[in-house]
C-alpha positions as CSV (number, residue, x, y, z in Angstrom):
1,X,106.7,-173.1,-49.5
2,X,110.3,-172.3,-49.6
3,X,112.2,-174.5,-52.1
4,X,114.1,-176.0,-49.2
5,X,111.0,-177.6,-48.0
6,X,110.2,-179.1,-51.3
7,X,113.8,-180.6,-51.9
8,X,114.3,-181.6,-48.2
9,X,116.7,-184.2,-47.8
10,X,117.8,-184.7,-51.4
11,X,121.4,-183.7,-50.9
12,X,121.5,-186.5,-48.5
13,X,124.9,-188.1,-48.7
14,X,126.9,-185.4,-50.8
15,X,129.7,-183.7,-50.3
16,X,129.8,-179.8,-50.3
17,X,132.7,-177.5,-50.3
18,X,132.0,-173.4,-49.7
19,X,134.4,-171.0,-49.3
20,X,134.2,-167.7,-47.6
21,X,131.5,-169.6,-44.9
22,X,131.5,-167.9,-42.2
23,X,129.7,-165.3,-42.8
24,X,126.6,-163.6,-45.2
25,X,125.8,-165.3,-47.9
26,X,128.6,-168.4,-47.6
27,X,127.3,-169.2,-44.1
28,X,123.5,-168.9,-44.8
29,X,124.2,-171.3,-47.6
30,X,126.6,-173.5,-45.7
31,X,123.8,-174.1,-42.9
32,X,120.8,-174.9,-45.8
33,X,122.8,-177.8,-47.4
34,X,123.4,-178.7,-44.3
35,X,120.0,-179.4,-42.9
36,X,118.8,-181.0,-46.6
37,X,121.8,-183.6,-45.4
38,X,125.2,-182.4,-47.1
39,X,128.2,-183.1,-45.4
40,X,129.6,-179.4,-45.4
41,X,133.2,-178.2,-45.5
42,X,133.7,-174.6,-44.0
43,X,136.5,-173.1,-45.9
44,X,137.7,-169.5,-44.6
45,X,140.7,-167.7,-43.8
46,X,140.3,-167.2,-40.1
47,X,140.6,-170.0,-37.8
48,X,138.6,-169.0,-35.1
49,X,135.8,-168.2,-36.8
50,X,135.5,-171.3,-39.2
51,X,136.1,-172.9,-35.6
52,X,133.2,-171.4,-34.2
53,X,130.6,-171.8,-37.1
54,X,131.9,-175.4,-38.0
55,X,131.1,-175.9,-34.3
56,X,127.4,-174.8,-34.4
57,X,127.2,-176.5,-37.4
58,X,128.3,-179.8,-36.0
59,X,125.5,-179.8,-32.7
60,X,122.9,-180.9,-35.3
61,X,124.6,-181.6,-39.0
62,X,127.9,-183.0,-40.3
63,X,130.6,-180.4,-41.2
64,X,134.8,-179.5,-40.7
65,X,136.5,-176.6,-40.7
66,X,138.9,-176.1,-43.7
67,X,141.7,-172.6,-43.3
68,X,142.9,-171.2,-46.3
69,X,143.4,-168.4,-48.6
70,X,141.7,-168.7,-51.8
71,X,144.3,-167.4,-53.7
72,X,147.2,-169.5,-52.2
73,X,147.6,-172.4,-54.7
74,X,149.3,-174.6,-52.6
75,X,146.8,-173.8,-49.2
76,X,143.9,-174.7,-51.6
77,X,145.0,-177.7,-52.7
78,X,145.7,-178.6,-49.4
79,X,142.6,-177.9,-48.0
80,X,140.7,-179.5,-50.9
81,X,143.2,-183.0,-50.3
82,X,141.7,-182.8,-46.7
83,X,138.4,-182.6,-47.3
84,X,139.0,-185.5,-49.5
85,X,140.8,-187.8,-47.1
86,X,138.1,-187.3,-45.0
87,X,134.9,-187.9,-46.6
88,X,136.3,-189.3,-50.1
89,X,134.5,-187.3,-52.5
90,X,133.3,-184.2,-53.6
91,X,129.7,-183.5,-55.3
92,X,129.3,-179.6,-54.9
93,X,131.2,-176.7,-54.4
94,X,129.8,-172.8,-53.9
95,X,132.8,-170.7,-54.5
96,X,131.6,-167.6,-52.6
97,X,134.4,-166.1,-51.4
98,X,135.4,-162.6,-52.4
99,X,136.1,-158.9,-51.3
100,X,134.6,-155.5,-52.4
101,X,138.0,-154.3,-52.5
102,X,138.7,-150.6,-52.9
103,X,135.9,-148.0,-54.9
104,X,138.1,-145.4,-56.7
105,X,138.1,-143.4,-59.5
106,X,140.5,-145.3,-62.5
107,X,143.5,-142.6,-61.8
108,X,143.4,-143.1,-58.1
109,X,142.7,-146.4,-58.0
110,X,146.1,-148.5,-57.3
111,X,147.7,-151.3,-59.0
112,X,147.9,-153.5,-56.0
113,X,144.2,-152.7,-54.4
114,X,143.6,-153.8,-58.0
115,X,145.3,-156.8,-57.9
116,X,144.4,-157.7,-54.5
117,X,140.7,-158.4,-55.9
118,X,141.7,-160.2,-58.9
119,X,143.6,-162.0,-56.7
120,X,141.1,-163.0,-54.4
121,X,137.5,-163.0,-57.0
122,X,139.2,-164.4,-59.8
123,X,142.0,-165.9,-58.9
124,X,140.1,-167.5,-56.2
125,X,137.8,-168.8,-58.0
126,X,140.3,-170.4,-60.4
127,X,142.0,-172.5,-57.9
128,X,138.8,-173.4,-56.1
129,X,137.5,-174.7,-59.1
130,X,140.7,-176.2,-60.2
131,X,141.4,-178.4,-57.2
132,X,137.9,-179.6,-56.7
133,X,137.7,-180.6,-60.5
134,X,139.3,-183.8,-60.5
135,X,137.3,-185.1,-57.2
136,X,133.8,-183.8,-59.2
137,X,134.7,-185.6,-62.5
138,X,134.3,-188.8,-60.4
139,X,130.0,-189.2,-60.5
140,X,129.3,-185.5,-61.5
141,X,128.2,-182.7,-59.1
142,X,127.6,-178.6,-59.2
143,X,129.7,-175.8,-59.3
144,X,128.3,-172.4,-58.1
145,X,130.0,-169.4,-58.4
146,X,128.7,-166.2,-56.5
147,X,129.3,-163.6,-59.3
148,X,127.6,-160.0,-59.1
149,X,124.6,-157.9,-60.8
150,X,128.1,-155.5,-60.7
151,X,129.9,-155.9,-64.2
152,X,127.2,-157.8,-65.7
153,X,124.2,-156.0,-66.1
154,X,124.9,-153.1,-63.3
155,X,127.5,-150.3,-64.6
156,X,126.3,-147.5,-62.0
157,X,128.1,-148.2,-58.9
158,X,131.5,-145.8,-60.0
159,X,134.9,-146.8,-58.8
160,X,134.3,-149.9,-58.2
161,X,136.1,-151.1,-61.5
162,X,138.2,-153.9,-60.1
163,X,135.4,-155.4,-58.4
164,X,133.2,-155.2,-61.5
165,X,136.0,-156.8,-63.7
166,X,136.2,-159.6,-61.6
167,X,132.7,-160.3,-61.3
168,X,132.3,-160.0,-65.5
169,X,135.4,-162.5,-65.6
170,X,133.6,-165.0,-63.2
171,X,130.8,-165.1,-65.8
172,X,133.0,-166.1,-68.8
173,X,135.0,-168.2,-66.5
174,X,131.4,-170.2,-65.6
175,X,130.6,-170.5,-69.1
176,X,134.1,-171.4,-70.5
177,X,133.9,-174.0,-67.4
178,X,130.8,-175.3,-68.2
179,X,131.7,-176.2,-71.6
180,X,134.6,-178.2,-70.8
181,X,133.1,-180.3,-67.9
182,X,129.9,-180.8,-69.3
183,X,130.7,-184.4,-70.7
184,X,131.3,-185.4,-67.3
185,X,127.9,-184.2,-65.5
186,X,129.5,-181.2,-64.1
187,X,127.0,-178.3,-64.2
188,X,128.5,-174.6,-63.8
189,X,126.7,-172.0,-62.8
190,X,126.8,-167.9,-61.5
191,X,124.5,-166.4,-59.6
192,X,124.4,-162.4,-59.3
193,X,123.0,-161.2,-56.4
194,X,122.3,-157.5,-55.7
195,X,121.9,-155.8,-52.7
196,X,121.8,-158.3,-50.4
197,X,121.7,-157.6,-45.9
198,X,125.3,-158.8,-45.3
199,X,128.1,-156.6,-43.6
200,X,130.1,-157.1,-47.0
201,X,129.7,-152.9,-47.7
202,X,131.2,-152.3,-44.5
203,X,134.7,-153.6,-45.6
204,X,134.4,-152.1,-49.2
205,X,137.3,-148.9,-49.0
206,X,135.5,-146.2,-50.6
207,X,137.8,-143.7,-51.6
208,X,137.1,-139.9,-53.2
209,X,134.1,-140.9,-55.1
210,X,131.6,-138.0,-54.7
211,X,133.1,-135.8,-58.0
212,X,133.0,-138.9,-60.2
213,X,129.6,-140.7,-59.5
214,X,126.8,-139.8,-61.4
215,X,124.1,-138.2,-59.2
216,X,121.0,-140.3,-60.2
217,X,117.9,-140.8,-58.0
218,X,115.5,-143.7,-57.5
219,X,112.0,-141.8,-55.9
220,X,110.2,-145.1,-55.9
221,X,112.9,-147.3,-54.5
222,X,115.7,-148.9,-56.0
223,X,114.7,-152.4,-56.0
224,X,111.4,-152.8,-58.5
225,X,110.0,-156.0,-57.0
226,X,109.8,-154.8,-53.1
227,X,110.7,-151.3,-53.0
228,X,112.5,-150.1,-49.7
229,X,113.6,-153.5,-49.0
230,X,117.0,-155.9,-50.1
231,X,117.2,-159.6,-50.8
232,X,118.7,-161.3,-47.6
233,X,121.4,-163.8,-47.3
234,X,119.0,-166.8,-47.0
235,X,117.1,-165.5,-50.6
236,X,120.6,-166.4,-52.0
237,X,121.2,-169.6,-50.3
238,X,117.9,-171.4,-51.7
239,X,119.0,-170.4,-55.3
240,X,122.3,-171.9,-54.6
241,X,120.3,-175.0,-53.1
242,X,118.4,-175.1,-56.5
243,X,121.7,-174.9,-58.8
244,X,122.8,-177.5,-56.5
245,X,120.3,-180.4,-56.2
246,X,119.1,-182.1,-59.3
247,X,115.8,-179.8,-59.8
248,X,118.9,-178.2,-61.9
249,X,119.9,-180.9,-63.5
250,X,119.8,-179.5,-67.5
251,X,120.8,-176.0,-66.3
252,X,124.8,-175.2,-67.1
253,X,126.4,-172.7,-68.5
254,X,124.4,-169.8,-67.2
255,X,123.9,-166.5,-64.9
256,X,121.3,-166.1,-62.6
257,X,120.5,-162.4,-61.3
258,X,119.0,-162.4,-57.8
259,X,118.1,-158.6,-57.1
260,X,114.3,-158.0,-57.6
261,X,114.8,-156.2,-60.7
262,X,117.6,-153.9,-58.9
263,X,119.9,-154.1,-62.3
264,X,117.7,-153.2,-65.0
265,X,116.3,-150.3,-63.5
266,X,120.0,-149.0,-62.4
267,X,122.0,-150.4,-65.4
């Protein structure tokens, strides 16, 4: 039995905030809190597509859109002041969003495709976190932050260095975070997910990578646990369920590697 079925409708009057829900992983999870009984906010940067999956959401759970950009200070406090005018409080938040960003070797690899995914995986993660944090002191609740097995035990994917130093920073961010908020039942926690079916590869900008990646080859598969196949979306969203329901309640502080073994055999 999936953990889902064994937690079913313990999230039942709480208040869930993911960002960068409208698709893969952030959707997947925004739908499973959803049916354990979360009231879910949808936060994205695209109107008609928060629209449309709020919508669905909403035929058979409780949910709103929110629009912002995660690294806009002032549209993410905004959006989080919504959320809390409209249903008062605040007991989990999955900060998922992020972008791949551009894969380049260090001396082609521009300042401002590197700052646009600080911007958005670190920086994004800071204000999500920020915001929320004074609404999540009030009884307690979960932070999850969607990190990478990129930067913290997986060094083989080349060019993708700004990616990689976000997703290490997200970690020391989670402890640092965890730390601080522990004294008022705040549990914070990354999970690092490895090749997982979303279309998140398809918006990655690869750019004159075949002279600088190593040429290494995995006969058996790359993934140890299931060879030939990757984790999908859903995998991820009943880890976050876990990290965000009580079964976790003495667990902050910490990463979680979801990749069936994919980053120790590639590391």
């Amino acid at each position: 039995m999936q953990l889902s079925g064994q937690l079913s409708g313990q999230l039942s009057g709480k208040v869930a905030l993911i960002t960068g829900a409208s698709s893969g992983i952030g959707l997947a999870t925004t739908c499973l809190l959803a049916r354990q009984g979360a009231k879910v906010a949808l936060l994205g940067h695209t109107v008609s597509d928060i629209d449309q999956k709020t919508h669905e959401i909403q035929q058979w759970g409780t949910a709103m859109p929110l629009v912002a950009d995660v690294s806009d200070p002032v549209a993410m406090q905004q959006a989080i002041e919504k959320l809390i005018a409209e249903w008062g409080r605040l007991d989990i938040v999955f900060a998922n969003a992020g972008v791949n960003g551009t894969w380049a070797p260090i001396d082609e690899l521009s300042l401002e495709d590197w700052n646009k995914t600080l911007s958005v995986n670190l920086t994004g993660t800071f204000l999500t976190v920020k915001y929320a944090t004074p609404h999540l002191k009030q009884q307690g609740g979960s932070i999850i932050i969607n990190s990478s097995v990129n930067g913290t035990r997986m060094f083989s994917n080349t060019g993708a260095t700004a990616y990689s130093c976000s997703k290490a920073a997200q970690v020391a961010f989670t402890k640092m975070v965890a730390l601080e908020l522990a004294k008022f039942r705040v549990r914070v926690n990354a999970i690092c997910p490895g090749a997982i079916g979303t279309d998140a590869l398809s918006s990655t900008k690869l750019q004159s990578l075949d002279a600088v990646k190593p040429k290494v080859e995995y006969p058996n598969g790359a993934i140890p646990l299931d060879p030939g196949q990757i984790g999908s979306a859903n995998q991820v969203a009943e880890l976050v369920l876990f990290l965000a329901s009580d079964a976790s309640s003495h667990i902050t502080g910490t990463e979680i590697w979801i990749d069936g073994g994919q980053s120790l055999l590639q590391a």
